[in-house]
N, C-alpha and C positions, 0 to 999 in steps of 0.2 A: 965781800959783802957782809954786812952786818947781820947777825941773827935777831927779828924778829923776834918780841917776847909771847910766849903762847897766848894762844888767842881764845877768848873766854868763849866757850859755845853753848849756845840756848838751845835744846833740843826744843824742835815746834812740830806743832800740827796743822796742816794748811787745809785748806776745802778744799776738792777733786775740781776744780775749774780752774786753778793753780796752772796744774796739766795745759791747758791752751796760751796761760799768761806764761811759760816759760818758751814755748813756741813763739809767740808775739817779739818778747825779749831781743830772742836770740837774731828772730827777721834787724829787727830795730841797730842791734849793736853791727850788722853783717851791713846794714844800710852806710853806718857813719864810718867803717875803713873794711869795706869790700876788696880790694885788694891786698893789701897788710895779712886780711882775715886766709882769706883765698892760696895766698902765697902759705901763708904756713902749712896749711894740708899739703899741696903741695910739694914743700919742701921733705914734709913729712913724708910722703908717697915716694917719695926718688931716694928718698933713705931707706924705707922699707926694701923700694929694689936692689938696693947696693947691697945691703942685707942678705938680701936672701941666695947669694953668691956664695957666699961667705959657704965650705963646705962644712956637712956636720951640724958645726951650731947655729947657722944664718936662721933656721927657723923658731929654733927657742930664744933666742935677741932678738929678733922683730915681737915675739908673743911678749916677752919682759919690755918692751918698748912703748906696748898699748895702752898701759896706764900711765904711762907717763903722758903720753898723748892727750888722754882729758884734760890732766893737772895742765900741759903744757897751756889749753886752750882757757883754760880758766883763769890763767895769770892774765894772757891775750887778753881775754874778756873783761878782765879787771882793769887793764891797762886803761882799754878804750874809751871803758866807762870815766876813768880820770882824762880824757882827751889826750891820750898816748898813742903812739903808734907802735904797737909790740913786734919786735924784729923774731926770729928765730932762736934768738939766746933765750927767749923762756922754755923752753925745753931742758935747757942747764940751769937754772935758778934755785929748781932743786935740791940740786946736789951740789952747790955754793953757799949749804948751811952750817949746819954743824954736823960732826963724823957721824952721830948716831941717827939724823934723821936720812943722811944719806945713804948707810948702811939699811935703815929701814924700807928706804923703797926703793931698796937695788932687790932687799928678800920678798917685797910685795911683789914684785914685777917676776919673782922667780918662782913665788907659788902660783900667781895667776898664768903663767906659761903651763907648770905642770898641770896644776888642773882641765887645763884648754887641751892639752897633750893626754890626759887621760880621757878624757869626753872623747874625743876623735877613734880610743883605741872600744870604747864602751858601746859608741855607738856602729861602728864598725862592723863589733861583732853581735848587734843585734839586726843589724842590717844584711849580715854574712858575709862583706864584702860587695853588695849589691851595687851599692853607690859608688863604689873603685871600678867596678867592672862599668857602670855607667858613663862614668866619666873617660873610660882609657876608651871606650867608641865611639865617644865625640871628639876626644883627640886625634881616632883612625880615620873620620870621616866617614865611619859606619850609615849604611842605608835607614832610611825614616824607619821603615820595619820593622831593623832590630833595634832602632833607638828606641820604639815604641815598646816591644818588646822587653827589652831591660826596666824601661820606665813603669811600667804594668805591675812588675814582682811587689805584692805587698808588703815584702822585708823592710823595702825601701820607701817606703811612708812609715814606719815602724821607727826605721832608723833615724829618719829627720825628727818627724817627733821627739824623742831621743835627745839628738843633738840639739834642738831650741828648746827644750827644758830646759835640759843640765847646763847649757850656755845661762838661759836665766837667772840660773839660781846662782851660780856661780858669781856673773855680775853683779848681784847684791851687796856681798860685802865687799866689794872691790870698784864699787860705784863712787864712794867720797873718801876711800881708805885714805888715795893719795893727797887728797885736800887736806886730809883732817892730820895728818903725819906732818904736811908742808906748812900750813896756817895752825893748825892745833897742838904742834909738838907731842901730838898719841903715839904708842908704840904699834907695833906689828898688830898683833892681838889682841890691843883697845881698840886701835882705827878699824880694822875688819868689823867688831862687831859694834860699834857706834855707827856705821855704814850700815847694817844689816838692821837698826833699832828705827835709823833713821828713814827707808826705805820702807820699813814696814810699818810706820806711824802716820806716814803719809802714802801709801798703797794706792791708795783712789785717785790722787794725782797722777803717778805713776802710770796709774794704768790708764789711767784717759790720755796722756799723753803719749803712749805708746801706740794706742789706738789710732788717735791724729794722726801721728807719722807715718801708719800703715795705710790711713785711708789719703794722706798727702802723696806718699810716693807713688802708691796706686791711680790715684788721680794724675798726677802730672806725667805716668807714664801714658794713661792712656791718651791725656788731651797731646801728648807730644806726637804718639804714634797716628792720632785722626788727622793733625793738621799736615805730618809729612807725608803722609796719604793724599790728603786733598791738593796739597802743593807740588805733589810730585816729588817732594824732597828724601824719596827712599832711602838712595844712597846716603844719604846724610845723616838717615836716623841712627847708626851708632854712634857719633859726631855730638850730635845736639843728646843722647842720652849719657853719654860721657859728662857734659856740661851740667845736664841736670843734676847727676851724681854728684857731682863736686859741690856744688850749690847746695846741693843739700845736706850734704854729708858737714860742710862748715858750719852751717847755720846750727846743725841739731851738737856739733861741738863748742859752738859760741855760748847753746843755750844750757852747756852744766851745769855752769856758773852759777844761774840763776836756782837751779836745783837744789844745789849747795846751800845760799847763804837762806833759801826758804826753811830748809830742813833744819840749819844751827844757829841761824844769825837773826834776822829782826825782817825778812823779808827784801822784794826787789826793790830798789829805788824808785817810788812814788812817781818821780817825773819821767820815768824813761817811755812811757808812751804819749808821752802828752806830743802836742802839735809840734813844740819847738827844737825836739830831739831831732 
C-alpha cells in the first residue's frame, strides 16, 4: 500500500451541539452498511476472546488492541462515507504504512495498556480490594446478603470513582492519537498531545455528548427491560440486552470519525443527514 502524504490538520472549535450531531452521524453511516458495520465489532469481540487465552500476555494485547479499535472504525467509517463496504482488513491498514508510523502505534497501544494496567492497580488499592472481593461472590453465587453486604463498603464507591476518572483522563490523549499518527503522520508525543488540545478545545461537545450516550444507554435499557416485562419476554432479556449492546457499542464506534475530522479537518459532510443519505 502506498503512503498517504500527511495530512494537513486544522485544529477547530466546534459549539457543544456538535455532541448530538456526532451521534446522529454515526445512527446515519450504521443505517447505510449495518451489517459490514456490525460484523466488524464482532469480529473484533472473538478476537479479543481468542486473546485473552493467550497466557500471561492475552491481557496486555487485547489493552494495546483498543485503540487500534477506534482507528480501525474510523477507516470503516470513512470507507462508507465513499460508498465502500469496509471488510476487516481495516484494522491492518495501519500498520501497512511506513515502519515509523507502525512502530508508533504498536508504542501508542503499549502505553495505553500500561496506563489502563496501572488505573486497575491505583484504584484497587483505594478500594482495598473491595471490588475483587465483590466480584469473586458473584462468581461463588454468594446469597443477596453478602452481595449486598460487600456492595454497601464505601471503599468501593471510592474505588469506581477512581477508576472513571483516571479511565477519563487517560482517554484524552489517546482519543485521536491513533488518527492523527495514521492520517497526520505525528509522532508518539505530538499525536498524544494534539489529542489532548483537541479534546480540550472542544470540551463542550465532548461532554454533551457523553451525556447523550448515558442518558441513551439508560433509556434503552430501561424501555427494553418495561417491554420484556410487559411481554413476558424475561427470559430473553439478557438476549435482546446483548443486542442492544452491540448496536450501540457500533454506532458510538462509527461515530469517532466524525469527532476526528470536527476537531482537525473542515467538519462532517454537509449532506450526511439530509433525506437522501
Amino acid at each position: 500500500m502506498s503512503t498517504p502524504p500527511p495530512m494537513i490538520l486544522h485544529l477547530q472549535t466546534v459549539p457543544s451541539r456538535n455532541g448530538m450531531l456526532w451521534i446522529r452521524h454515526g445512527f446515519k453511516v450504521f443505517q447505510r452498511k449495518p451489517m459490514a458495520l456490525a460484523g466488524l465489532f464482532s469480529v473484533f469481540l472473538f478476537a479479543a476472546m481468542v486473546i485473552l487465552m493467550l497466557p500471561g500476555a492475552g491481557v496486555m494485547l487485547l489493552l494495546m488492541a483498543l485503540p487500534q479499535l477506534s482507528l480501525g472504525f474510523m477507516l470503516a467509517t470513512h470507507l462508507v462515507l465513499q460508498n465502500k463496504t469496509p471488510t476487516a482488513g481495516v484494522y491492518l491498514m495501519p500498520f501497512r504504512l511506513t515502519k515509523e508510523r507502525r512502530n508508533t502505534q504498536l508504542l501508542l497501544g503499549a502505553c495505553y495498556a500500561l496506563l489502563t494496567i496501572a488505573i486497575s492497580f491505583i484504584s484497587g488499592w483505594v478500594d482495598g480490594g473491595s471490588m475483587d472481593e465483590l466480584q469473586q461472590l458473584m462468581a461463588d453465587g454468594a446469597s443477596a446478603e453478602k452481595l449486598s453486604e460487600a456492595a454497601a463498603n464505601p471503599a468501593l464507591l471510592w474505588g469506581a470513582i477512581t477508576r472513571v476518572v483516571l479511565a477519563a483522563l487517560v482517554s484524552i490523549p489517546f482519543w485521536h492519537a491513533p488518527a492523527l499518527v495514521h492520517w497526520g503522520g505525528q509522532g508518539l508525543m505530538q499525536s498524544m498531545f494534539s489529542s489532548t488540545l483537541g479534546v480540550w478545545r472542544n470540551r463542550g461537545a465532548f461532554a454533551y455528548n457523553a451525556l447523550l450516550w448515558g442518558a441513551l444507554i439508560m433509556g434503552l435499557g430501561l424501555i427494553g427491560s418495561v417491554l420484556a416485562s410487559l411481554l413476558g419476554l424475561g427470559q430473553l432479556a439478557p438476549i435482546i440486552a446483548m443486542a442492544c449492546g452491540l448496536l450501540l457499542s457500533t454506532v458510538f464506534y462509527a461515530s469517532l470519525y466524525f469527532t476526528f475530522i470536527d476537531c482537525y479537518m473542515f467538519g462532517a459532510p454537509g449532506d450526511l443527514l439530509s433525506d437522501k443519505t
